[in-house]
N, CA, C and O of each residue as an XYZ file, in Angstrom:
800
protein
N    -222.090    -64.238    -37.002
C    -222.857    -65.246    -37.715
C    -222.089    -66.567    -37.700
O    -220.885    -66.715    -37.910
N    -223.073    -67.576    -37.393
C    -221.846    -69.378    -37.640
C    -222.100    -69.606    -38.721
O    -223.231    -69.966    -39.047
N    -221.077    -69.451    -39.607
C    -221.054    -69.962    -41.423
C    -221.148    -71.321    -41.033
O    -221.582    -72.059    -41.917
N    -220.834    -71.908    -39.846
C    -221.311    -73.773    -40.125
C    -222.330    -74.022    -40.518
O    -222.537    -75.077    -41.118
N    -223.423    -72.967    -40.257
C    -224.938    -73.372    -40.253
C    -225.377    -73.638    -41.883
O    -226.362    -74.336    -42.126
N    -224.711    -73.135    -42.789
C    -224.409    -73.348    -43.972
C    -224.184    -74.410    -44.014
O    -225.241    -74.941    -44.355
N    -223.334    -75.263    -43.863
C    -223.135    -77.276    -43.954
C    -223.972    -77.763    -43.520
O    -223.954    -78.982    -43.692
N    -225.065    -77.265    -42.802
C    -226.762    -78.080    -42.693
C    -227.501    -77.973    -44.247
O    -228.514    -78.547    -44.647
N    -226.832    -77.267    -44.774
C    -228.123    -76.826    -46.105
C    -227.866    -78.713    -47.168
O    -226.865    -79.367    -46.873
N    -228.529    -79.097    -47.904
C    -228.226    -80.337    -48.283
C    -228.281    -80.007    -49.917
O    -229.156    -79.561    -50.659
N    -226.768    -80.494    -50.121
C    -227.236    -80.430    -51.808
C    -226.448    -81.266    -52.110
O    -225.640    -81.839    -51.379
N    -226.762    -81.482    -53.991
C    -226.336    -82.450    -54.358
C    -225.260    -81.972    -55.240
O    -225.489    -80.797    -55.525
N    -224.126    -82.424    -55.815
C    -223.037    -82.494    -56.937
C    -223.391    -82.853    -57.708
O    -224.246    -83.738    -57.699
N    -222.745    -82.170    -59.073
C    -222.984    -82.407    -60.481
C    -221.857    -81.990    -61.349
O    -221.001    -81.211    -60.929
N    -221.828    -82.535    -62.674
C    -220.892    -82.152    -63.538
C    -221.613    -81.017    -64.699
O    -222.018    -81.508    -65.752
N    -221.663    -80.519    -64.628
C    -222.112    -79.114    -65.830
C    -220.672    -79.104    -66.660
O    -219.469    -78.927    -66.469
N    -221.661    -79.427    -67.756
C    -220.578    -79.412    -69.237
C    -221.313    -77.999    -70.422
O    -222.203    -77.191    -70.156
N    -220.836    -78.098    -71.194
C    -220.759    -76.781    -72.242
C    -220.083    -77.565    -73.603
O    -219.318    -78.529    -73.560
N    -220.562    -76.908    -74.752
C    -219.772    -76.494    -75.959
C    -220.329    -75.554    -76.708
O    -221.445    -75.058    -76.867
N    -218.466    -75.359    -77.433
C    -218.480    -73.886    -77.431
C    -217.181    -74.166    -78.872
O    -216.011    -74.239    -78.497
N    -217.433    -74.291    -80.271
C    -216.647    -73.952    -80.885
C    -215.539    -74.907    -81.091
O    -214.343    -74.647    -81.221
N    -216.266    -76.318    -81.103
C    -216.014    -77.351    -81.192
C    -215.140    -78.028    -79.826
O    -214.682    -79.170    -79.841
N    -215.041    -77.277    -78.909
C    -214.533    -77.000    -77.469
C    -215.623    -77.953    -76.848
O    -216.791    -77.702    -77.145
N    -215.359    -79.044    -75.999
C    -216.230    -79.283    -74.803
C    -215.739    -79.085    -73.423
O    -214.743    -79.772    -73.199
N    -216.021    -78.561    -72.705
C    -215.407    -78.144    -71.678
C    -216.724    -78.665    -70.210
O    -217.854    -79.089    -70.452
N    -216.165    -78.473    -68.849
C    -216.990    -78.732    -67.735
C    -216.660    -78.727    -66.093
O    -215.529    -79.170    -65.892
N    -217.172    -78.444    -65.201
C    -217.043    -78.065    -63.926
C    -217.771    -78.819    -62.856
O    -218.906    -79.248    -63.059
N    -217.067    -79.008    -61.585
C    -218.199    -79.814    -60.670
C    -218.957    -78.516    -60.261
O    -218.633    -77.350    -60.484
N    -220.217    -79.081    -59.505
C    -221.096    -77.924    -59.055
C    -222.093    -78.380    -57.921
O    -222.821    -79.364    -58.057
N    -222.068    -77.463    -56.614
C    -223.428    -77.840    -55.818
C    -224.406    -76.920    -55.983
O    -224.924    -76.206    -55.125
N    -224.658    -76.995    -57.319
C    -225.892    -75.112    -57.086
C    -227.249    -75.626    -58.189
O    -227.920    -74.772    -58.768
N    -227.443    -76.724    -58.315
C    -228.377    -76.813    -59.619
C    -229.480    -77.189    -58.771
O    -229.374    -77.919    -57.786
N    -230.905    -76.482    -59.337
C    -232.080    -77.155    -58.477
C    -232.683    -76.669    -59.545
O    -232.493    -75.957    -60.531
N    -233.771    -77.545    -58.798
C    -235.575    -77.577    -60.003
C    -236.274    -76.585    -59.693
O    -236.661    -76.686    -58.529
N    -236.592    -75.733    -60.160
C    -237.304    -74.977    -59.938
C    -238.367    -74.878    -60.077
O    -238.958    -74.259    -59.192
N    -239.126    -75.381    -61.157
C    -240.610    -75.702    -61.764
C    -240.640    -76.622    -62.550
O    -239.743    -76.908    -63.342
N    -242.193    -77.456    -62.342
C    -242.159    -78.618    -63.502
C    -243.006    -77.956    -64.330
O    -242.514    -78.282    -65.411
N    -243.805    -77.353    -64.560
C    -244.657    -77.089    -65.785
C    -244.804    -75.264    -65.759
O    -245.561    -74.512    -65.146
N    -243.408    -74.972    -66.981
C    -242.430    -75.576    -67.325
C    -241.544    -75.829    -66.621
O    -241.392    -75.197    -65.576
N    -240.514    -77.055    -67.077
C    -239.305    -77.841    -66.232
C    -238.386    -76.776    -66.478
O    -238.060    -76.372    -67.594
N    -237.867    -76.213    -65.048
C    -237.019    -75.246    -65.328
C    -236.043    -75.601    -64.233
O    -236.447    -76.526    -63.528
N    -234.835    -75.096    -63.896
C    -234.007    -75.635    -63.133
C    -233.019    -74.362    -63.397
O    -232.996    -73.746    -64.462
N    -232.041    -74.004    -62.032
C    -231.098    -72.852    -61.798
C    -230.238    -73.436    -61.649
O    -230.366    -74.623    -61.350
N    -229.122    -72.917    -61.779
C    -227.794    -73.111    -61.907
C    -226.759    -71.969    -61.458
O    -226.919    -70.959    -62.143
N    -225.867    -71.863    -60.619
C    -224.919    -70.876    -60.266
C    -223.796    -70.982    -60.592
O    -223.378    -71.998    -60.036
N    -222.817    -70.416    -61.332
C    -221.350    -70.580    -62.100
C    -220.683    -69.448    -61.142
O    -221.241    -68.398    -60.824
N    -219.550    -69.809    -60.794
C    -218.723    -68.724    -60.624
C    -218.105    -67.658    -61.966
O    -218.007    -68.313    -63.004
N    -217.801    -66.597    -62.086
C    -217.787    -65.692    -63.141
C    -215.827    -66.237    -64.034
O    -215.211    -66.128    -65.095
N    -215.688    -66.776    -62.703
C    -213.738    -67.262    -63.315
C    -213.982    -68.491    -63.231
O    -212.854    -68.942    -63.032
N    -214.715    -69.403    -63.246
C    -214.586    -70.170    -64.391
C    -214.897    -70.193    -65.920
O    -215.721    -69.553    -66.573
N    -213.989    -71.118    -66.279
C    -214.217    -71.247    -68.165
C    -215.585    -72.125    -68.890
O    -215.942    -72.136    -70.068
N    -216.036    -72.668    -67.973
C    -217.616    -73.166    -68.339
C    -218.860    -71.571    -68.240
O    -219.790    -71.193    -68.951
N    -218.329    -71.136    -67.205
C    -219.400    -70.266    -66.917
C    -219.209    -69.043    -68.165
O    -220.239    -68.431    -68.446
N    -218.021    -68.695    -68.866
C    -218.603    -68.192    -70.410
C    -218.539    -68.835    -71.767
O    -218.451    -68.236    -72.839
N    -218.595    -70.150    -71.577
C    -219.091    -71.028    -72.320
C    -220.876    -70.442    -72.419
O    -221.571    -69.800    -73.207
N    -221.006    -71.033    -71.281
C    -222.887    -70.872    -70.639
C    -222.887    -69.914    -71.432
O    -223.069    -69.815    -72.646
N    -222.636    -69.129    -70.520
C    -223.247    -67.432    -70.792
C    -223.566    -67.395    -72.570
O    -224.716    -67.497    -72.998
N    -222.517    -67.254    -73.364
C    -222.137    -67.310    -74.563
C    -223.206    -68.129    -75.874
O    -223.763    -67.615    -76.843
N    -223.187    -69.310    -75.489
C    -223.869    -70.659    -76.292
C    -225.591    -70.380    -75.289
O    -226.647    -70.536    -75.902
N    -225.601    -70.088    -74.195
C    -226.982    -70.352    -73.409
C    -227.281    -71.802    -73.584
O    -228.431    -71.987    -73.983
N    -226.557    -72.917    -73.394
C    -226.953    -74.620    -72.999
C    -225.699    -74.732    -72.328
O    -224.674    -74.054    -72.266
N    -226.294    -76.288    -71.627
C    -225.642    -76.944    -70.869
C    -226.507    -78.151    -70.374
O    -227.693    -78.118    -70.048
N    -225.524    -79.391    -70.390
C    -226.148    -80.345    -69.865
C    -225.159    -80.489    -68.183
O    -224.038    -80.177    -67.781
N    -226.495    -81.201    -67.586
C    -226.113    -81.568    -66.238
C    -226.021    -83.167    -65.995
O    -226.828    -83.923    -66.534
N    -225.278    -83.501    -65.389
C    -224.725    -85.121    -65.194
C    -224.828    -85.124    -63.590
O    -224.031    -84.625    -62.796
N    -225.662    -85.609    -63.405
C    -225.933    -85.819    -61.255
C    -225.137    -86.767    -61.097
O    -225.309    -87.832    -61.689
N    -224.354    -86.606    -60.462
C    -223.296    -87.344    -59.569
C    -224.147    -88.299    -58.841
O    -225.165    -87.941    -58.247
N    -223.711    -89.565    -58.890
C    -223.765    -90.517    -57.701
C    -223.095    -91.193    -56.849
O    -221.897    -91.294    -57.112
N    -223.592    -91.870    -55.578
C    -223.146    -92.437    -54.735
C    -221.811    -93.020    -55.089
O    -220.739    -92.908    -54.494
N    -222.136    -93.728    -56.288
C    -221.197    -94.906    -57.198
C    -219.558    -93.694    -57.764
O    -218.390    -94.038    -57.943
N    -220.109    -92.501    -57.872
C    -218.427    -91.830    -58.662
C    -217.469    -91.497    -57.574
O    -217.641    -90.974    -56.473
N    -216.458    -91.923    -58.159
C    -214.634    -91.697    -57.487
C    -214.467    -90.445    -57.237
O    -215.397    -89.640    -57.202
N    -213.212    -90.150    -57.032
C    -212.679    -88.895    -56.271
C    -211.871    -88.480    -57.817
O    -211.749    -87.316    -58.200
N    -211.486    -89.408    -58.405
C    -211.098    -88.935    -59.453
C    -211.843    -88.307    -60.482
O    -211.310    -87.719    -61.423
N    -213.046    -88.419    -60.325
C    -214.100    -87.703    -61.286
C    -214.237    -86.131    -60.488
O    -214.471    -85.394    -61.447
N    -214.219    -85.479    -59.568
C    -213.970    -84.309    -58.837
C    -212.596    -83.977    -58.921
O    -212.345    -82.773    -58.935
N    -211.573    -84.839    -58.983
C    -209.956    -84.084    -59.535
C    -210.102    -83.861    -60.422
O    -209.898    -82.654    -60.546
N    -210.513    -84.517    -61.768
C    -210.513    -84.292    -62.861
C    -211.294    -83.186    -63.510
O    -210.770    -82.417    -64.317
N    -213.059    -83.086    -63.003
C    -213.758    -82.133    -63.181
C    -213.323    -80.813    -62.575
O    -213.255    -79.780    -63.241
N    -213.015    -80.892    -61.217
C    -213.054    -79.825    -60.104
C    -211.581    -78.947    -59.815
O    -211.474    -77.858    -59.251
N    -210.436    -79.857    -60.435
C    -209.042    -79.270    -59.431
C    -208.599    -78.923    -61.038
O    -207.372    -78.834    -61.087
N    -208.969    -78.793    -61.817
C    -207.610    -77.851    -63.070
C    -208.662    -77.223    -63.649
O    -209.804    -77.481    -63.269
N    -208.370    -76.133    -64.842
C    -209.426    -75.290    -65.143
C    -209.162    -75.788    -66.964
O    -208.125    -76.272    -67.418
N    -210.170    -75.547    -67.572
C    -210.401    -75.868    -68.944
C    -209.881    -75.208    -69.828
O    -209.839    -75.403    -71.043
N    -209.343    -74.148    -69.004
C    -208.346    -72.751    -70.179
C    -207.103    -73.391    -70.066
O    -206.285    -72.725    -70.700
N    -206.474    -74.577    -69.446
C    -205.205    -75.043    -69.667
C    -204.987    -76.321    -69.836
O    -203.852    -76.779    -69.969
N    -206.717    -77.462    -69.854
C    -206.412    -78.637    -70.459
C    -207.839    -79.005    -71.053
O    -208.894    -78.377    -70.957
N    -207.582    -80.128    -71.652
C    -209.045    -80.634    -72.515
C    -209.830    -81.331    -71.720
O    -209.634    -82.539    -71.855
N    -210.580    -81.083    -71.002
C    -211.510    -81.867    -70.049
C    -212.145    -83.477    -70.641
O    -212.577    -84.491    -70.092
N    -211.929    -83.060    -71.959
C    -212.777    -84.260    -72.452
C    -211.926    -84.981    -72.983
O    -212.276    -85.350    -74.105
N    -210.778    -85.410    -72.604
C    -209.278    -86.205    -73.003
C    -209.516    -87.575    -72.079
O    -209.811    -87.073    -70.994
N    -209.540    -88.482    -71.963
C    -209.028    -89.436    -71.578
C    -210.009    -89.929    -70.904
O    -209.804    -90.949    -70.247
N    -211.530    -89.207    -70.916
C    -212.882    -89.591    -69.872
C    -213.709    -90.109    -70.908
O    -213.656    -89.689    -72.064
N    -214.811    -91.416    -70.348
C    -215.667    -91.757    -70.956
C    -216.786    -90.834    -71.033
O    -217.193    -90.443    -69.939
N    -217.420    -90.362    -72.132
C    -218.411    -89.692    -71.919
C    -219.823    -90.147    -73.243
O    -219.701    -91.075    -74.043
N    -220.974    -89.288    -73.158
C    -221.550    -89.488    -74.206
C    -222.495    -88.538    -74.675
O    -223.315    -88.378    -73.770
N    -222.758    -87.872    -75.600
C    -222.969    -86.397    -76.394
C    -224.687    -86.780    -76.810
O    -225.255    -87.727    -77.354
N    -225.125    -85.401    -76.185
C    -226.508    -85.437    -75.971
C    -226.869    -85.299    -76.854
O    -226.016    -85.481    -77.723
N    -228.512    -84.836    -77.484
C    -229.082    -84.519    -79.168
C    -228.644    -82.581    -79.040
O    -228.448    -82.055    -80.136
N    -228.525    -81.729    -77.893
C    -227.788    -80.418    -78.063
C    -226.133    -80.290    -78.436
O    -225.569    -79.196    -78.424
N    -225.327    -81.750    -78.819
C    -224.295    -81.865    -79.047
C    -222.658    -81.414    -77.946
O    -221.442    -81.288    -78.089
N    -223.685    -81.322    -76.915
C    -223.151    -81.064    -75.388
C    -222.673    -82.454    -74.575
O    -223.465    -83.379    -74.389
N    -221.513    -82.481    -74.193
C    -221.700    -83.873    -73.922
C    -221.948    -84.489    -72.479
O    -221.727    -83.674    -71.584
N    -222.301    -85.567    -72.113
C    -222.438    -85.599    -70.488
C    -221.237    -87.146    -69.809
O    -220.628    -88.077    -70.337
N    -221.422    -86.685    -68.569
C    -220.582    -88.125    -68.284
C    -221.485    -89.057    -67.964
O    -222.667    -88.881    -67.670
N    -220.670    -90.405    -68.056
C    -222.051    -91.400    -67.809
C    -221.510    -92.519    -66.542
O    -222.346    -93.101    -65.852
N    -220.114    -92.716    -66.356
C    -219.612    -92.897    -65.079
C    -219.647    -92.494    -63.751
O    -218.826    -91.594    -63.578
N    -220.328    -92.818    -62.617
C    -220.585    -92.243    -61.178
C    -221.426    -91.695    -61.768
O    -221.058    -90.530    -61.615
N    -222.735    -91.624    -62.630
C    -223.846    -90.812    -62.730
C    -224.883    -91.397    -62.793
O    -225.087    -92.510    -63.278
N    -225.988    -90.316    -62.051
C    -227.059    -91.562    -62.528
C    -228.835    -91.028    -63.432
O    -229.868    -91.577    -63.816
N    -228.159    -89.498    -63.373
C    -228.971    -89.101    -64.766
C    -228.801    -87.497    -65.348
O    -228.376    -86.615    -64.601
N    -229.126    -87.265    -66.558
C    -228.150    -86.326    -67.208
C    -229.716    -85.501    -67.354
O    -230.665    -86.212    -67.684
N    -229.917    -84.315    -67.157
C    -230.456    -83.087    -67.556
C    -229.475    -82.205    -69.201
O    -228.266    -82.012    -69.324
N    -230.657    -81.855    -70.225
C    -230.228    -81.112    -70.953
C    -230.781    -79.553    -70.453
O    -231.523    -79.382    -69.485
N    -230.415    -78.803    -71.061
C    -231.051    -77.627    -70.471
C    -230.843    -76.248    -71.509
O    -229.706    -76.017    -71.920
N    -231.872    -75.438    -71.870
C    -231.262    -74.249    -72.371
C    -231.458    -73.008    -71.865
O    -232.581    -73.141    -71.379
N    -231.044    -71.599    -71.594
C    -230.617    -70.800    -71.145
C    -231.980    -70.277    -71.161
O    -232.613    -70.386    -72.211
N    -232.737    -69.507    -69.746
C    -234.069    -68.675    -70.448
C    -233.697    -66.900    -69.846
O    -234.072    -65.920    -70.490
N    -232.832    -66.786    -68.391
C    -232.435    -65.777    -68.032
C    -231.322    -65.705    -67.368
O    -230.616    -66.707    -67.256
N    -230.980    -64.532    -66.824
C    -228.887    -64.614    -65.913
C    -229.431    -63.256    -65.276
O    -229.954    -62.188    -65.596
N    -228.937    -64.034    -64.082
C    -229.057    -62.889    -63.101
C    -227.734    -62.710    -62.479
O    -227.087    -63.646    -62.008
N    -227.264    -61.203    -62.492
C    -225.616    -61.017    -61.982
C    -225.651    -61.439    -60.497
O    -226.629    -60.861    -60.023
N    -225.077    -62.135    -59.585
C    -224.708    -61.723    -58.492
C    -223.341    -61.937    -58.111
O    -222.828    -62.845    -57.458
N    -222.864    -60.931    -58.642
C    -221.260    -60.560    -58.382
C    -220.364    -60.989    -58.962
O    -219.841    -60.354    -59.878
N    -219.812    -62.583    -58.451
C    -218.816    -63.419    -58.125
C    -219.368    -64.266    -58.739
O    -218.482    -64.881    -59.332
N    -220.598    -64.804    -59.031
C    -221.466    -65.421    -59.617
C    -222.710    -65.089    -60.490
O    -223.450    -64.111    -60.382
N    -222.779    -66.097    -61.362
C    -224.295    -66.010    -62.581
C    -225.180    -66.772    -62.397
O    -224.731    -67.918    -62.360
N    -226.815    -66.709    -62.184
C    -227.719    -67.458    -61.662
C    -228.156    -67.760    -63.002
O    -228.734    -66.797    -63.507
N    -228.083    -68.665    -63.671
C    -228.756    -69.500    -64.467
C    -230.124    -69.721    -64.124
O    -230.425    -70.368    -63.120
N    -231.144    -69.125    -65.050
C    -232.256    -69.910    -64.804
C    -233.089    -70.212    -66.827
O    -233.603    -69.417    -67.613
N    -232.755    -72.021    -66.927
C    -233.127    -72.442    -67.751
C    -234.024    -73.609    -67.618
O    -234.301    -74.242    -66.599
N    -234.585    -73.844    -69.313
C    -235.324    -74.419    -69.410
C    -234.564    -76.023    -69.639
O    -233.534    -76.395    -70.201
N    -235.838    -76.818    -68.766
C    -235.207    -78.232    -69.523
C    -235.447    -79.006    -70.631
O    -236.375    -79.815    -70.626
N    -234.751    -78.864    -71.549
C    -235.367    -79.259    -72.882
C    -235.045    -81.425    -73.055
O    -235.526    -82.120    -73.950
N    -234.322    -81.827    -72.133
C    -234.441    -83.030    -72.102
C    -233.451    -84.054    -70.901
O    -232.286    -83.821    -70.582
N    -234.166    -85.002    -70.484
C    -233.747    -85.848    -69.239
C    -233.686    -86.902    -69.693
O    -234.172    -87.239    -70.773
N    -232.756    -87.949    -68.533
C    -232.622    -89.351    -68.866
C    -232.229    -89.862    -67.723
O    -231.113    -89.487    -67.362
N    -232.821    -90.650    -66.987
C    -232.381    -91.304    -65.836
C    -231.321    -92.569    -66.120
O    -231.884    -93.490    -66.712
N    -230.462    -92.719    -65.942
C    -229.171    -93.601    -66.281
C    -229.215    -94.648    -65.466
O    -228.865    -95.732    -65.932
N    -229.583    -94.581    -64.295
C    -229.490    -96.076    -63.033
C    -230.229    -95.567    -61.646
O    -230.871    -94.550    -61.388
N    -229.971    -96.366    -61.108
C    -231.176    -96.163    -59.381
C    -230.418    -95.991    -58.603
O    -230.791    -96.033    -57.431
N    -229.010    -95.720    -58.917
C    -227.815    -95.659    -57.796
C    -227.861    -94.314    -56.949
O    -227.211    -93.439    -57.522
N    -228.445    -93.875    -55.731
C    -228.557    -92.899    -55.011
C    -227.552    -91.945    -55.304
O    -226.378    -92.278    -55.462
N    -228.168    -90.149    -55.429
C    -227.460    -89.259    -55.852
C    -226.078    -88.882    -54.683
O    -226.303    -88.947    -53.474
N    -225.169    -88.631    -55.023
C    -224.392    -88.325    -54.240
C    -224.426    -87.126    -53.282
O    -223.718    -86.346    -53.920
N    -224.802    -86.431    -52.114
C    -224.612    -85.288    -51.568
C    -223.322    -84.959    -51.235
O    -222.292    -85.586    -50.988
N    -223.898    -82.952    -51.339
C    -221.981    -82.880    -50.636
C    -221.763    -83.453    -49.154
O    -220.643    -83.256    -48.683
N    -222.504    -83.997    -48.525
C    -222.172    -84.301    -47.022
C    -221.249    -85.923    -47.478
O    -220.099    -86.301    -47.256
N    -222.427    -86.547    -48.193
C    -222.064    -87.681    -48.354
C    -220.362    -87.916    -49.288
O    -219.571    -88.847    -49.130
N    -220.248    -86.864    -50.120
C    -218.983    -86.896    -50.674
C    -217.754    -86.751    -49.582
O    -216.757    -87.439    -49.804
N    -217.760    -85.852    -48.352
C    -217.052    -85.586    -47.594
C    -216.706    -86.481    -46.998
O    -215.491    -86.480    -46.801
N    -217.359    -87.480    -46.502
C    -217.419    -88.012    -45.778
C    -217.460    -89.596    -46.186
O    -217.430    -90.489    -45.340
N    -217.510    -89.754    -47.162
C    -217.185    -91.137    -48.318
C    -216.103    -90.773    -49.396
O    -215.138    -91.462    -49.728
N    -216.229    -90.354    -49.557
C    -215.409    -90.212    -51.681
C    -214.344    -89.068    -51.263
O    -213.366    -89.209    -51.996
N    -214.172    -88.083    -50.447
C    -213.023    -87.519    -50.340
C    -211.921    -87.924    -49.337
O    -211.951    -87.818    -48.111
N    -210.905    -88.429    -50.157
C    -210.129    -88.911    -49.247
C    -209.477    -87.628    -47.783
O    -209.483    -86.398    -47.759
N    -208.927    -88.798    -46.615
C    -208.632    -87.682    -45.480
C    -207.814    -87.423    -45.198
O    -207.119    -88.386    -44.876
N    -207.285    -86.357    -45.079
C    -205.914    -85.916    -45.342
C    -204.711    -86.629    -44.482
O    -204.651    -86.724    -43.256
N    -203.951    -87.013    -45.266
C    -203.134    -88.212    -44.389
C    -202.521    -87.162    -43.131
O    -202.388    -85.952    -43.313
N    -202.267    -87.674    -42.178
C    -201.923    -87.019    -40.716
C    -200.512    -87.229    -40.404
O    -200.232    -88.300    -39.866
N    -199.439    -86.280    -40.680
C    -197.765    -86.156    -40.701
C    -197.600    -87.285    -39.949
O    -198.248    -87.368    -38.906
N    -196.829    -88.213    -40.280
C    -195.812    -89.148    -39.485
C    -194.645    -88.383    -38.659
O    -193.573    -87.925    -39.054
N    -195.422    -88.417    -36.969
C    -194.162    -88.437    -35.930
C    -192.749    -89.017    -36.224
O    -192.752    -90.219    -36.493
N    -191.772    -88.512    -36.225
C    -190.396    -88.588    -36.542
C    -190.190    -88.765    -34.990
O    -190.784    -88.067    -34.169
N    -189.470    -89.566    -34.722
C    -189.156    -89.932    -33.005
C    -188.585    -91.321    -32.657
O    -188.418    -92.336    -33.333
N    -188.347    -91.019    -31.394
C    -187.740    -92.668    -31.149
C    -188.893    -93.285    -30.136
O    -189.798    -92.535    -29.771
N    -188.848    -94.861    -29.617
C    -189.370    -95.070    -28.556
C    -188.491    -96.152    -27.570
O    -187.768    -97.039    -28.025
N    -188.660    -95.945    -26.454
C    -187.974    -96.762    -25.354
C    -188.520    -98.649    -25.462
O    -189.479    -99.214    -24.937
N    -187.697    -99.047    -26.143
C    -188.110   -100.543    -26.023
C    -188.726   -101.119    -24.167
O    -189.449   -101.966    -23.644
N    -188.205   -100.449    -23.953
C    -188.333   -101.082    -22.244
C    -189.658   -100.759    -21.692
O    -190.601   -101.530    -21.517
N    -189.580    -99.453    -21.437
C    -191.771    -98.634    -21.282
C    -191.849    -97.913    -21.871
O    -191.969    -96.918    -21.156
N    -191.879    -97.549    -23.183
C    -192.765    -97.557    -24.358
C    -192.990    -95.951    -24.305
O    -194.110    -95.482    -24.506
N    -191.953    -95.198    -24.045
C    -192.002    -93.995    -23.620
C    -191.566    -93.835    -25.156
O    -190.972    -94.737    -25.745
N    -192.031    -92.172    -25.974
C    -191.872    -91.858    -26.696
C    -190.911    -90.421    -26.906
O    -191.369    -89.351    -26.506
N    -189.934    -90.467    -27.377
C    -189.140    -89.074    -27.713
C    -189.660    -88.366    -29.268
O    -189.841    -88.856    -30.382
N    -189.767    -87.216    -28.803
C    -190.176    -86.820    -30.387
C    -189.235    -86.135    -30.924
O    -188.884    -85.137    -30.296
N    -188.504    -86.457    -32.294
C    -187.183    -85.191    -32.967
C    -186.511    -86.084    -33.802
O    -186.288    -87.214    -33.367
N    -186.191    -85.814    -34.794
C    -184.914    -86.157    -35.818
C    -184.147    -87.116    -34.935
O    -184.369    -88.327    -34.912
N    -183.000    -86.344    -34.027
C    -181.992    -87.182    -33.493
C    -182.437    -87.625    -31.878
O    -183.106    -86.987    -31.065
N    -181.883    -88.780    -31.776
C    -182.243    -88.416    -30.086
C    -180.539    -88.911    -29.627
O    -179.719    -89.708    -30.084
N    -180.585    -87.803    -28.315
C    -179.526    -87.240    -28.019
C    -178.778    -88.477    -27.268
O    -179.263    -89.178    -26.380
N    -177.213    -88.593    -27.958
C    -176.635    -89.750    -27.367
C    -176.314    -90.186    -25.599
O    -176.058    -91.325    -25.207
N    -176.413    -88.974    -24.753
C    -176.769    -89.206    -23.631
C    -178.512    -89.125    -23.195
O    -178.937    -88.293    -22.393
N    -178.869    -89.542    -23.477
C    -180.363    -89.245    -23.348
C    -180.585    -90.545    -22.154
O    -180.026    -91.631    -22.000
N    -181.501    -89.949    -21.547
C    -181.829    -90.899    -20.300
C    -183.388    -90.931    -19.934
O    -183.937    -90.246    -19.072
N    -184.192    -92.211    -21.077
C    -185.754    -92.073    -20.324
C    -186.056    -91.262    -19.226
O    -185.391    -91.441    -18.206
N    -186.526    -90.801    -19.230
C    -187.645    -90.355    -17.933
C    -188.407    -90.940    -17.354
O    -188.911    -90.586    -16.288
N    -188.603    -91.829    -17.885
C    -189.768    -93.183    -16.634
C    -189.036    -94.035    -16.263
O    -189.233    -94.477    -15.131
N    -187.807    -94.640    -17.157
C    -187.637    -96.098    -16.311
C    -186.258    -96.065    -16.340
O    -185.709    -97.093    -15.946
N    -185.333    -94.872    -16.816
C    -184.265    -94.547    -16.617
C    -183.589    -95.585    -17.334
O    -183.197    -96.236    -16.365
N    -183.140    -96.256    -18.413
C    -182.444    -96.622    -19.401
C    -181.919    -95.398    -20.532
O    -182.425    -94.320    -20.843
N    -180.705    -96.078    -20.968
C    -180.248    -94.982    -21.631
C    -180.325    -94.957    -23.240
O    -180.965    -95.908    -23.688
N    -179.827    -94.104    -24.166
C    -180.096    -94.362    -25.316
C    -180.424    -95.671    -25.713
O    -181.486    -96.225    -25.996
N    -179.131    -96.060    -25.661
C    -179.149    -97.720    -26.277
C    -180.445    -97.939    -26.392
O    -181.019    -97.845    -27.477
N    -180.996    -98.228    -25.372
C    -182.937    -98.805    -25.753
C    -183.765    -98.551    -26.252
O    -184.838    -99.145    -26.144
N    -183.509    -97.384    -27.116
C    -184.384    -96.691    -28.187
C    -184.266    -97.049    -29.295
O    -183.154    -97.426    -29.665
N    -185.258    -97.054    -30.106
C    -185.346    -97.191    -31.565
C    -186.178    -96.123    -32.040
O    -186.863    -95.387    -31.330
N    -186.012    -96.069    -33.983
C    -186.673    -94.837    -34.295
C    -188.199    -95.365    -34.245
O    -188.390    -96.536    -33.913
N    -189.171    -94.618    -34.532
C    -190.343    -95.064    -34.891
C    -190.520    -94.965    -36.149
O    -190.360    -93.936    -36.804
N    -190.994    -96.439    -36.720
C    -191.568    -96.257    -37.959
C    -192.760    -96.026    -38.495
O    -192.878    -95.919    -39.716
């Protein structure tokens, strides 16, 4: 099977938040869709090890915050790279607390879904959320962010090791290594060390 064919599927990112016991806690996510408008219902998939996903389970709400075009990479470090069982998610971020007392982000977003719990379906590794939407708010017109579009805009690329090496001032010949060897003798234009420098 080509699992690439999977990176054709198109979805969008979101922040799914929770509270839970005066706890607000939250996770990035590509799994939320609409499912029906009358009634407005919408699914959701949690992995089972994260700490939002027994928040969910537990309370049955959650609001959703759609990512846009407009949010940083730091809103996915912050949401996405540490887990909520070892810091306060809601420390040091602007946010703003819905009428379910759940709160949403309002930075890089451009509209917040409330939602409450109507069924959970196990699949495995994951919990299929399927709830009701008990209230929306469109925040701005700023196009939703996709995961293609995040990859490929908003995640930075992994910087590419700096060659350690020298090069031949004379033709531009390159040695690659820590030291270069004090008899060393180009290979193209036959000068000797001396004419090398490191590369910076």
């Amino acid at each position: 099977m080509d699992n690439k064919a999977f990176f054709k599927l198109s979805y969008g990112l979101f922040v799914v938040t929770a509270h839970e016991d005066g706890k607000d806690n939250g996770c990035i996510t590509n799994t939320v869709m609409q499912l029906t408008t009358t009634p407005n219902r919408i699914s959701l998939a949690v992995n089972k090890a994260n700490y939002t996903h027994g928040m969910i389970e537990r309370t049955g709400r959650f609001n959703v915050s759609i990512l846009s075009e407009s949010a940083t990479f730091e809103t996915f470090k912050h949401w996405g790279f540490q887990s909520g069982k070892d810091v306060d998610k809601a420390a040091g971020i602007t946010f703003s607390r819905s009428d379910n007392g759940i709160i949403y982000v309002t930075e890089g977003v451009n509209a917040v879904l409330s939602a409450k719990v109507e069924s959970m379906v196990d699949l495995g590794t994951h919990t299929l959320f399927i709830a009701e939407v008990t209230d929306a708010e469109s925040l701005n017109d700023t196009p939703s962010a996709t995961y293609a579009y995040y990859h490929k805009n908003i995640k930075p690329a992994p910087e590419r090791p700096k060659k350690k090496g020298w090069v031949c001032t004379i033709c531009g010949y390159i040695y690659e290594g820590e030291e270069l060897p004090a008899d060393f003798i180009c290979p193209l234009c036959k000068h000797p060390a001396s004419d090398f420098k490191p590369i910076e």
